[in-house]
N, C-alpha and C positions, 0 to 999 in steps of 0.2 A: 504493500500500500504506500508505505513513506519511500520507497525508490521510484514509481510510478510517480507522486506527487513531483520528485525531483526531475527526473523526466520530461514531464511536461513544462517545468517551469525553464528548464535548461533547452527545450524546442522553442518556446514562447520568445526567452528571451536574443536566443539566436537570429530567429524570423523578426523579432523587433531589431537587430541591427541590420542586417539585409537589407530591411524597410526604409533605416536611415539613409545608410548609403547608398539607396537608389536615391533619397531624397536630396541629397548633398550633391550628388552628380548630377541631377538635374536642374537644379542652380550653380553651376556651375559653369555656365557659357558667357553669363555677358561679362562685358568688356567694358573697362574701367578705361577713362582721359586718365595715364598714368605720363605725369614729369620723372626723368633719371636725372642724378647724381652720381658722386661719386666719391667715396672713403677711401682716404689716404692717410698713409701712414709713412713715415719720415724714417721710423727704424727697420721698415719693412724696404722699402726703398736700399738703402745703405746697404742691409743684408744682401739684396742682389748684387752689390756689386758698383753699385752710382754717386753720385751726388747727387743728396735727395733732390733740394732745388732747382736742379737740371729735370727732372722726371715731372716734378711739379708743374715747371714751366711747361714742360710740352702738353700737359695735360689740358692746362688752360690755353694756350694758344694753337695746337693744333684740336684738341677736341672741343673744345670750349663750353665745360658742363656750368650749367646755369647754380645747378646747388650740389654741395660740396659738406662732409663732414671732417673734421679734424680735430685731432686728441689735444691736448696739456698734461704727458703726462709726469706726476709728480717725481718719482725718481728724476728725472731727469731734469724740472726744472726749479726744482730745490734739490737737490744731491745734498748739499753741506744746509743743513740748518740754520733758516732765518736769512739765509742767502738764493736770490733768486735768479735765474738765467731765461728771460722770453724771447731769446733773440730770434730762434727759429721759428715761433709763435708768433712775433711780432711780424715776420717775414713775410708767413705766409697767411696771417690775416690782411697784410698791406698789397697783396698783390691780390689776391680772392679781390677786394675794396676795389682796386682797378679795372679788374675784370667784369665786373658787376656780377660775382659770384655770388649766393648767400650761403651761409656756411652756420651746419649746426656744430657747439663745439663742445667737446667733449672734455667734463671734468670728475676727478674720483680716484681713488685708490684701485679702479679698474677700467683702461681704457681699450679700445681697440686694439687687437693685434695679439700673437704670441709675445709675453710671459703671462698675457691676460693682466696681468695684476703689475702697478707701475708702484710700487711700495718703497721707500727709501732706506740704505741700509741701517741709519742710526735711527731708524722708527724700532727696528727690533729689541732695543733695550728700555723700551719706553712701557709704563704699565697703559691699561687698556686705557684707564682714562685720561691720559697723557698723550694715546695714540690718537681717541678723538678728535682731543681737544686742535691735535696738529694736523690731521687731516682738516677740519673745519679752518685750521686758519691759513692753510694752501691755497681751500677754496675761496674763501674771503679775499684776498690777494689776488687772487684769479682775474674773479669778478668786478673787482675793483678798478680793474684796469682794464679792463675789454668791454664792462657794461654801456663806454659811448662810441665803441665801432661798427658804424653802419654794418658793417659785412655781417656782424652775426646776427643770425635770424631766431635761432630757438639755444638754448643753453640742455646737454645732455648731463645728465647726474646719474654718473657709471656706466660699466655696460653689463647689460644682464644682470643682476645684483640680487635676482632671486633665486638663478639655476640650482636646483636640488639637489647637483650629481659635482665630483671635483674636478676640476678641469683648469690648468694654467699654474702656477707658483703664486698658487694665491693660500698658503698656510696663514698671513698675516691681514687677509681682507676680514672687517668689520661688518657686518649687514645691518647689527642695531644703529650706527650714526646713518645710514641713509636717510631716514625722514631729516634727521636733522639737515643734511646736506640743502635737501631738496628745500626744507623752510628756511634754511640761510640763504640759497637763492634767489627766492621768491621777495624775502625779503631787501634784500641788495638791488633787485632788481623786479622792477611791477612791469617794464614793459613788455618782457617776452616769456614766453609760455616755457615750459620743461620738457624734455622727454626723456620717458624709462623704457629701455630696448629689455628684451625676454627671449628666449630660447622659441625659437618655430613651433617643436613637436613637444618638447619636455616639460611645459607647464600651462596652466589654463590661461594665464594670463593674469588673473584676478589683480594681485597686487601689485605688480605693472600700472594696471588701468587705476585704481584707487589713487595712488601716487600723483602719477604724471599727467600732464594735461595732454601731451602724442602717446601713443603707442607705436613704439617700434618694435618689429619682429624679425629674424632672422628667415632665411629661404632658402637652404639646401638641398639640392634636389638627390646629389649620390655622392656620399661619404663614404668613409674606412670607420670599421671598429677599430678597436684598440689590436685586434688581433690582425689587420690589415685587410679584414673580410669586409667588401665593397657591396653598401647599403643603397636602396633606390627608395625613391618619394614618390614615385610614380603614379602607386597606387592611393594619393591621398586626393581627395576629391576639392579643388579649390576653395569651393562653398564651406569648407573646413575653417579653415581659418577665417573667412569673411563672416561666418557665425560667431566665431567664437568674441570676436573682436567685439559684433553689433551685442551679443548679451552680456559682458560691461561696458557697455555705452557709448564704442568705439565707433562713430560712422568713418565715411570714407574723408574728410579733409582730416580728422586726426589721428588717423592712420597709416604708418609708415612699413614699408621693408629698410630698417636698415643692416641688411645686408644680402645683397642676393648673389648667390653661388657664381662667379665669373672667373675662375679660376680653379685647377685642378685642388684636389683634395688630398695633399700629399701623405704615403704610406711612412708608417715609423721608418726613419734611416734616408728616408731620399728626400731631396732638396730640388730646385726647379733644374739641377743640370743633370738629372736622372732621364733617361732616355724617353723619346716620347710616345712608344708602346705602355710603356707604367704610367703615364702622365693624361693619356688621351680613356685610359679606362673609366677615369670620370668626370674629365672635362676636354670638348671637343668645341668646334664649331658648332656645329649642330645641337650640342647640349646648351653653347650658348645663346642660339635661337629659341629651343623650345623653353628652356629659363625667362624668357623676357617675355613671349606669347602667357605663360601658366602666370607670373606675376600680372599681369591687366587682366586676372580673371578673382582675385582673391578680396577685390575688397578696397586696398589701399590706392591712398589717392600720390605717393610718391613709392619714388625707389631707386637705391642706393647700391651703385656695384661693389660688391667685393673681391679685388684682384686686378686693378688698374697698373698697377706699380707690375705686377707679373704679364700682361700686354707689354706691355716697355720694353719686360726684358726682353720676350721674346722674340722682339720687331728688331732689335738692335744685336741682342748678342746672339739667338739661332736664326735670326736672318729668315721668320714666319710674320709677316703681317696682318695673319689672317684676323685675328682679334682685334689686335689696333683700329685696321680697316674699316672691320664690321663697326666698333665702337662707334669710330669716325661718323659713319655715316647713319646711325642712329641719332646720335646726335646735334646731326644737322638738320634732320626733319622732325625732332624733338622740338 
């Protein structure tokens, strides 16, 4: 009797997801007015090989992305305590300003990019409430100084800051000072809105969307596990994400991808000078096609590449411009 009972209830509930996922796929067609951007990162740059500011520049004058995100991050622009360095900050907010780029900018003890987490070495001997208090006065100094540069459009507070799972060198990231982050912000500054970026697949969103006045999401379409076994998205129904976003509250203007897969998804041990049979398994031309068509179907009204700095390399040092190219010309009828 009671295995019967179970039974039925483990049919019932399987025909109820079936029932969903046709319903998800069937909102799943239309097509979003989606503007691109483009996230860049200055130590990711460097690591291939460049002077980031070179890579920068061709970014904005041969591609010429309208909106742009870029990190501050704290290692680097406080190293030594109480001493600060915005030179390359300053740089590349004064050239975005020229370009009439608008640029969200990213601040936090976690910004864009591997190590994940931008944490200063002498934070490590600081007790918790000591690391706070100095993370919040990074940001305070941040903001202080950039809250009257046209070029920035929205201010981000971390990246990802709720993901459930460990990922990056971030043994010393805080997640109780974020609200405060976000209400030192706000307060420093009433003119422009916030954004809190969240994992694609790994979390509902919820505290994300509570927080921030954007929601930004990530968009991967085929990654590696940890054991180098190569993961597809394929089968996720667009309307996926554009529900989930509209049930907290998320419409389409404040709704972002900041980050969408434009670059291969490199396995443990290889780097961009790994051959391009290991490289093309999860990111091709073609992958970067259909990544751009499934982004104008989820909901969000922008969207942000990730892997511009990896176009670069490969138009200059393996002499492939297929990305660059394609970039190119997205952009121009963008």
């Amino acid at each position: 009797m009671i295995f019967n009972l179970i039974k039925k209830i483990f049919l019932i509930a399987i025909l109820f997801l079936i029932v969903l996922y046709g319903i998800l796929w069937a909102f799943s067609f239309k097509q979003y007015d989606v503007k691109y951007g483009i996230s860049f990162s200055h130590g990711y740059a460097e690591y291939l090989g460049f002077d980031p500011r070179v890579v920068f520049e061709a970014i904005l004058l041969d591609l010429k992305p309208d909106f742009l995100r870029l990190a501050v991050p704290w290692s680097e622009v406080e190293s030594t305590r109480g001493t600060y360095d915005f030179s390359n900050i300053d740089y590349y907010l004064s050239r975005s300003q020229k370009a009439n780029a608008k640029v969200i900018l990213v601040v936090g003890q976690k910004v864009p990019r591997w190590p994940e987490c931008y944490i200063p070495e002498w934070s490590k001997t600081l007790t918790k409430e000591e690391h706070q208090k100095a993370v919040l006065e990074y940001v305070e100094v941040t903001v202080e100084r950039y809250k009257n540069n046209s070029a920035i459009e929205y201010w981000q507070i971390e990246n990802e800051p709720f993901i459930r799972f460990p990922f990056g060198e971030c043994e010393l990231f805080d997640k109780e000072v974020v609200h405060d982050e976000v209400e030192l912000v706000k307060k420093l500054d009433l003119s422009r809105k916030v954004v809190i970026t969240d994992s694609g697949e790994m979390s509902t969103w919820r505290r994300s969307s509570d927080l921030g006045d954007v929601l930004g999401t990530t968009l991967y379409r085929t990654t590696r596990t940890f054991g180098s076994f190569i993961v597809s998205y394929d089968w996720i129904p667009p309307a996926f994400y554009k529900a989930r976003a509209r049930l907290w509250g998320n419409n389409e203007s404040n709704f972002f991808v900041s980050e969408l897969q434009a670059e291969p998804w490199f396995a443990e041990g290889t780097t961009p000078q790994t051959n391009d049979y290991t490289l093309e398994k999860t990111f091709t031309p073609e992958h970067f096609v259909k990544n751009i068509e499934y982004s104008q179907t989820i909901g969000a009204s922008r969207v942000y590449f990730w892997g511009a700095e990896w176009w670069y390399f490969m138009n200059i040092k393996k002499e492939d411009a297929r990305y660059w190219d394609y970039a190119k010309k997205l952009f121009d009828s963008n």
